[in-house]
N, C-alpha and C positions, 0 to 999 in steps of 0.2 A: 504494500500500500504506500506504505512511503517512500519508495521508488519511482512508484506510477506518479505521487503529486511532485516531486522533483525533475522528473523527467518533463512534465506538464508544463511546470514553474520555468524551464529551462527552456523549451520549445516556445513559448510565449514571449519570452526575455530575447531572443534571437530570432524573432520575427517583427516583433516590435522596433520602428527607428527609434535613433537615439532622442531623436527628438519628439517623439511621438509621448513618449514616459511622461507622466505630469507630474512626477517626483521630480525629475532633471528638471522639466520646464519652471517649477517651483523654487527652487536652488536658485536657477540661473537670474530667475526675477530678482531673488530676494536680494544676490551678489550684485545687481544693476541697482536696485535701490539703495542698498548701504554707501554705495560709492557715492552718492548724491547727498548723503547724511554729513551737516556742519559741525565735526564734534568739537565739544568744549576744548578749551587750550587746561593745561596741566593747572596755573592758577585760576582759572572761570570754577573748576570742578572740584580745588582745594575751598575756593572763598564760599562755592554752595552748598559743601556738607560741612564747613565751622557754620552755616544760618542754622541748617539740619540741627544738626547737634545742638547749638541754643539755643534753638524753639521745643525740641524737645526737653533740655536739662529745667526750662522756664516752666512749661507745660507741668513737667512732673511734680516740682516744688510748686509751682499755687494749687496743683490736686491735691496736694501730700499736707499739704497745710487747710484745705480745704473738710476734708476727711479728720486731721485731727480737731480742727475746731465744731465740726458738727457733730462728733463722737463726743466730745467733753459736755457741748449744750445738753444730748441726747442722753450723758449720763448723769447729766444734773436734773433730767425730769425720772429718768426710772429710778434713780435711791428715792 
């Protein structure tokens, strides 16, 4: 059996052009598209993950202070 779908697999792959594949044809898009992609310079992508990072370090401390000051309210009603 597993001869027969290999054989099948193989017979298919070599009647098929090479461009005919929409696995290749997908590839080769994606390869034409990246090339048109304007990537950040080394310091563009250092100065947007220091924002990253202190929007999240900012984030976490007004939650974290948020959570203790309404756990302290919320323990001064249940004693």
């Amino acid at each position: 059996m597993l001869i027969s779908l290999t054989c099948l697999l193989a017979y298919n792959l070599t009647n098929m052009s090479f461009k005919e594949n929409r696995l290749v044809q997908y590839l080769i898009s994606s390869k034409t598209e990246l090339k048109k992609v304007t990537w950040p310079t080394r310091q563009e992508t250092t100065k947007h993950t220091l924002v990253v990072i202190g929007i999240s370090l900012f984030t976490a401390s007004f939650l974290g202070v948020l959570d203790f000051a309404f756990s302290k309210i919320l323990g001064l009603f249940i004693k």
